[in-house]
C-alpha positions in Angstrom: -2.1 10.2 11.6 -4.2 7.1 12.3 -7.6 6.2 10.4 -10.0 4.3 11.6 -13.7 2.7 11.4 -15.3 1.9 14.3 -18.8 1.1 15.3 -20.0 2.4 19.1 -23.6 3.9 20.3 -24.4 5.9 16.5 -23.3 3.0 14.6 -20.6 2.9 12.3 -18.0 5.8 12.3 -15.0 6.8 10.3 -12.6 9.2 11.8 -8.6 9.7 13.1 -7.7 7.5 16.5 -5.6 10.8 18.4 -3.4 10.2 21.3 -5.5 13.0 24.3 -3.4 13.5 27.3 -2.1 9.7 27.1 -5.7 8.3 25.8 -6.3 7.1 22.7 -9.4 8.0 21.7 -11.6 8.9 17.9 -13.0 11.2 16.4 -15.0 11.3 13.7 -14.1 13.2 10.4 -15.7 16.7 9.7 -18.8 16.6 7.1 -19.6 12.9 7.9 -16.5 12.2 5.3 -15.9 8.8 4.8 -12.1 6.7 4.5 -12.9 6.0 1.1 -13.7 9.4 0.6 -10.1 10.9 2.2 -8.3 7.9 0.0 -9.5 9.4 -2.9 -8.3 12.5 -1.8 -4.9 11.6 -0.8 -2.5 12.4 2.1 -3.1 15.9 1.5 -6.7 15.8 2.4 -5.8 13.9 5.0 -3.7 16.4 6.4 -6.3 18.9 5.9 -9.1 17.1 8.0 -6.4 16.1 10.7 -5.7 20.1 11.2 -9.6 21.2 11.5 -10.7 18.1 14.3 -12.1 19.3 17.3 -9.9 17.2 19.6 -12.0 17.6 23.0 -14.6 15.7 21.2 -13.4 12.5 21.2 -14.5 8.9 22.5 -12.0 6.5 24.5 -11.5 3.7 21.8 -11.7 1.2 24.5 -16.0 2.5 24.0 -16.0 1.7 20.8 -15.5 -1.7 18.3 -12.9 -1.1 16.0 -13.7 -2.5 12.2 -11.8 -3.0 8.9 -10.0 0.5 8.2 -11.5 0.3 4.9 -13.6 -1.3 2.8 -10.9 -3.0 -0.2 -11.1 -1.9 -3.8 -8.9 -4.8 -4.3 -6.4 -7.1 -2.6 -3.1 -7.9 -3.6 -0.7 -10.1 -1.7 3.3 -10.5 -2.6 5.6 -12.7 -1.3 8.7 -10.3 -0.8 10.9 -12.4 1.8 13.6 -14.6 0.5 13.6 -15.8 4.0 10.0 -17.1 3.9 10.1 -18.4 0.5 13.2 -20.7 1.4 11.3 -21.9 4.3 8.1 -22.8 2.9 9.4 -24.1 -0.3 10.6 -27.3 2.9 7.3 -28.0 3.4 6.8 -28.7 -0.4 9.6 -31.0 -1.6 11.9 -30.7 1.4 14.4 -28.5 0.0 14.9 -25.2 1.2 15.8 -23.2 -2.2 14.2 -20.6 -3.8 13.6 -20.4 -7.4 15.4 -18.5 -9.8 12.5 -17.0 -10.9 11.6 -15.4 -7.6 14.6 -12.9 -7.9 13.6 -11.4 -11.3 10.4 -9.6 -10.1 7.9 -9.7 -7.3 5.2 -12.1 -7.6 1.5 -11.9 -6.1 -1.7 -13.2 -6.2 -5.8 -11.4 -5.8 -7.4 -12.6 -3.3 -11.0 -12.1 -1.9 -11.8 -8.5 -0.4 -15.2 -9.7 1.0 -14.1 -11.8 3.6 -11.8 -9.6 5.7 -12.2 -9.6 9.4 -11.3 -6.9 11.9 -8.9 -7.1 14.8 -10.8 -8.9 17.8 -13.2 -10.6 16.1 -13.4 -14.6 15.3 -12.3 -15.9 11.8 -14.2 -19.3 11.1 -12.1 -21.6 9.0 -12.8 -23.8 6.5 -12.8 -28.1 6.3 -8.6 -27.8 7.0 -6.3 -29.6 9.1 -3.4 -27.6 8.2 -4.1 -23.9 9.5 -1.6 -20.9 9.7 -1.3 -17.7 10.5 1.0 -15.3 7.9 2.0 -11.9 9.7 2.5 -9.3 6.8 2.6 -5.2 6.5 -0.1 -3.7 4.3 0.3 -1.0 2.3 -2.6 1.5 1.5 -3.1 2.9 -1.9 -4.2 6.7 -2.1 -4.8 9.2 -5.1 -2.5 11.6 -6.3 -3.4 14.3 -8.4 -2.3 14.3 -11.9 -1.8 10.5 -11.7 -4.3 8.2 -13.0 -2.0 5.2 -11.2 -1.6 3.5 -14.4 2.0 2.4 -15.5 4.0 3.9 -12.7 7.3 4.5 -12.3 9.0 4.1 -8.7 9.1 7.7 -7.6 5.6 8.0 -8.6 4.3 4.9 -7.1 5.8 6.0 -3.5 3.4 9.2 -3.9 0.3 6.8 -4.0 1.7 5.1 -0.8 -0.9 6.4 1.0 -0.2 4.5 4.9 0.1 1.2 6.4 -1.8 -2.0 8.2 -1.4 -4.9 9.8 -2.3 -7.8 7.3 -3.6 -11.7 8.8 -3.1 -13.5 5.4 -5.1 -17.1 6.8 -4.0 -19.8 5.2 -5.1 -23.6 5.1 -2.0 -25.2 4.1 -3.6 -28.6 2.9 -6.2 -26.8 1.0 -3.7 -24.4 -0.7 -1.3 -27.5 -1.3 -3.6 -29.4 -3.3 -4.6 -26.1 -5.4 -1.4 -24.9 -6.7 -0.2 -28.6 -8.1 -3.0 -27.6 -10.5 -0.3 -24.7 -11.1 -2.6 -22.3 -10.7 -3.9 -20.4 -7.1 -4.1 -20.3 -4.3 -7.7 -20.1 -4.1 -10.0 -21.7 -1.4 -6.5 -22.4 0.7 -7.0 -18.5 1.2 -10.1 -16.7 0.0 -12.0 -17.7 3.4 -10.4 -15.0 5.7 -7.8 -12.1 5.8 -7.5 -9.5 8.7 -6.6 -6.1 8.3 -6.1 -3.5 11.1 -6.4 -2.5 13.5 -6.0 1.0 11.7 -3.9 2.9 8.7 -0.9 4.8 9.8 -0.3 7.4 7.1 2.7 7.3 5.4 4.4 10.1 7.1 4.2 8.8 10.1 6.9 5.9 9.4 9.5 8.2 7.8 11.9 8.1 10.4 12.0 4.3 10.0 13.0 4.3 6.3 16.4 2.6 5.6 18.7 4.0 2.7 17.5 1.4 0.3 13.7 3.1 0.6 12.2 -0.3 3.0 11.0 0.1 6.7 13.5 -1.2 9.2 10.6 -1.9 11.4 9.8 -4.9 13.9 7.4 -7.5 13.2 5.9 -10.3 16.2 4.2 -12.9 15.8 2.4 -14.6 19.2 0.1 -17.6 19.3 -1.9 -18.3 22.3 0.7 -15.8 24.1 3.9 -17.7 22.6 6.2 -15.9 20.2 6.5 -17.9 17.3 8.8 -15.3 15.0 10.2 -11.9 14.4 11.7 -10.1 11.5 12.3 -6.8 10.4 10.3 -5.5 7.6 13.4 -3.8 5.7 14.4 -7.3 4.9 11.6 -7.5 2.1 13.6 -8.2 -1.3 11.7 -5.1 -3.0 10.3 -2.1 -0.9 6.4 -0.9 -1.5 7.1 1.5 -3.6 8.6 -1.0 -5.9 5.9 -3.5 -5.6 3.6 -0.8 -6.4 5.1 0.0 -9.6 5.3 -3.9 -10.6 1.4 -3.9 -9.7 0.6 -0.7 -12.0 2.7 -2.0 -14.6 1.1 -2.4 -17.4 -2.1 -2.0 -15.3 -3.4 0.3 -12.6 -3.6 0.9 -8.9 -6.4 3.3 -7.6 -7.2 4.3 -4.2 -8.4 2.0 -1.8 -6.1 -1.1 -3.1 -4.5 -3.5 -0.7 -0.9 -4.0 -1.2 0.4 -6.7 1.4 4.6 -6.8 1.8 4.1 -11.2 2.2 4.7 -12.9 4.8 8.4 -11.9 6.8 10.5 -14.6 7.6 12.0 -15.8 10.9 8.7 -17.2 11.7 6.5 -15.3 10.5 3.9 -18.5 9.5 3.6 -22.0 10.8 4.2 -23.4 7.0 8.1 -21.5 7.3 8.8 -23.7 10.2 7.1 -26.9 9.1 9.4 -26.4 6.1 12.3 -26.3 8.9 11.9 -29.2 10.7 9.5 -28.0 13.1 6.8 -30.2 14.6 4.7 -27.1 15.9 1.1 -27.6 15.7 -1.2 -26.1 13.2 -3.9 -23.9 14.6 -7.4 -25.0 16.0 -10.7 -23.5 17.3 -10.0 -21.5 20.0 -6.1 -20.2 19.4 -5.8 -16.9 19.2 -2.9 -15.2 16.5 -1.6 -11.9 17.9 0.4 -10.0 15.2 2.6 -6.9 16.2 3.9 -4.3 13.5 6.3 -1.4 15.3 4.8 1.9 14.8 1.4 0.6 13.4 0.0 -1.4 15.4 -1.3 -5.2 16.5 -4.2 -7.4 15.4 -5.4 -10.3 17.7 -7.9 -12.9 16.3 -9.0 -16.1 17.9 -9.5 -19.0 15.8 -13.5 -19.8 15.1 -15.0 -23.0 14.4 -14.2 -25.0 11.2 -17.5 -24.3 8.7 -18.3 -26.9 7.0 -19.2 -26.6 3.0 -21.9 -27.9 0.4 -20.0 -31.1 -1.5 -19.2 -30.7 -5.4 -18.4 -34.0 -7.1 -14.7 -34.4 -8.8 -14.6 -33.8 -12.5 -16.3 -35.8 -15.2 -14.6 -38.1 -17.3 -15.2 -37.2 -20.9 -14.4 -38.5 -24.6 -12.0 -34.9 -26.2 -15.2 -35.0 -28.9 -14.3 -32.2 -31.7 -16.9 -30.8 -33.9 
């Protein structure tokens, strides 16, 4: 199943994209449900709805705008590929290692669920000179009943799996550079814009690409301004998402609706990978557009907007350490 939000001539919709006699086309969800709303309910509800749709009543989805496929409860983003890490870390200090530390558990960061952007539309950019592009899978978080999706186990977390996206982590490289020397971030090098789309593929759709070791031994393509800049597999993650769910429940919780991205793949899969190679590729600018391709979810396309500039804050003040 594919889940959608779209917008079209009665506003916004939320409904199942269904392939009609070779067309794709949407149609809305019975009783005006919402995606937030079949989340909640978990891939059985969502197999429920799918099996009562009225298929002859769908729209062409080239009529329609298609929008985020949901509206965040929260946004996590890992960074699962050894590959990418090794690359980036180039860019930094100009040695291609990865730390120790990496290897003993998956490591994320939050980031901002108010500024994502659907496929097709423009992503303005901040004040940077150093933009990228970071092609990740996304995984979906859906309820499970009898879980509260606190402190989760493996087996249990791959029940809250609820599908997939394509995930546009945007990234200003110059920006994010200077933040985490502070040792802590990233922050404004990534809070500006994040595409998700252009739809969720249920879980159950991708079980025939599952590997032996639980990842998705699926293809991901990345193309800029037509180019193909890199590909990976996804099964080359060094945890699969049932794992990095568990790690983000631990000691915590997960509830329906959370964003779950895999990282960014390797081979390519950013700009800052091959900077840290050697490369003299340029960063992005107004006008470029990112085309990401997932195999059996879909693609994203975005072109690059204008840079926005920002109100001015002054550095920080000097001060005597005065103790009362």
């Amino acid at each position: 199943m594919k889940i959608a939000r779209w917008t079209g001539p009665e506003g916004l919709s939320e409904g199942f994209v269904i392939d009609h006699d070779g067309q794709l086309e949407v149609v809305k969800f019975p009783e005006q449900m919402t995606v937030a709303e079949v989340l909640t309910g978990g891939l059985p509800l969502a197999q429920e709805l799918f099996a009562t749709i009225n298929t002859s009543t769908g729209t062409p989805l080239e009529e329609v705008t298609l929008q985020v496929p949901l509206v965040p409860a929260s946004i996590r983003d890992f960074v699962a590929f050894e590959e990418h890490v090794e690359g980036v870390s180039g860019a930094v200090d100009g040695k291609n290692e990865v730390v120790p530390e990496w290897y003993e558990a998956p490591t994320f960061y939050f980031t901002n669920p108010h500024t994502v952007r659907a496929t097709e539309q423009s992503v303005a950019i901040p004040q940077t000179q150093r933009l990228d592009f970071e092609l990740e899978l996304a995984t979906i978080i859906g309820g499970v009943s009898g879980s509260t999706g606190e402190n989760l186990d493996v087996a249990t977390a791959q029940q809250h799996i609820f599908g997939y996206t394509v995930m546009n982590d945007w990234s200003a490289r110059d920006l994010q550079a200077r933040e985490m020397r502070v040792k802590l971030g990233p922050c404004k090098g990534k809070d500006f814009g994040m595409t998700l789309g252009p739809w969720i593929v249920t879980a159950d759709e991708l079980a025939q690409y599952v590997d032996p070791d639980g990842s998705l031994a699926i293809r991901a393509e990345a193309y800029v301004n037509g180019t193909l800049i890199g590909e990976d597999l996804v099964s080359n993650m060094g945890w699969n998402f049932a794992e990095l769910v568990a790690y983000a429940a631990r000691n915590s919780v997960v509830v329906p609706g959370d964003v779950l991205g895999s990282g960014t793949v390797g081979n390519g899969g950013c700009l800052g990978e091959l900077w840290g190679r050697g490369s003299d590729i340029a960063p992005l600018e107004p006008g470029d557009q990112v085309r990401l391709v997932i195999e059996g979810v879909g693609e994203i396309t975005n072109t690059v907007g204008e840079r926005v500039p920002a109100p001015q804050l002054p550095p920080a003040r000097k001060r005597e350490r005065l103790r009362r």
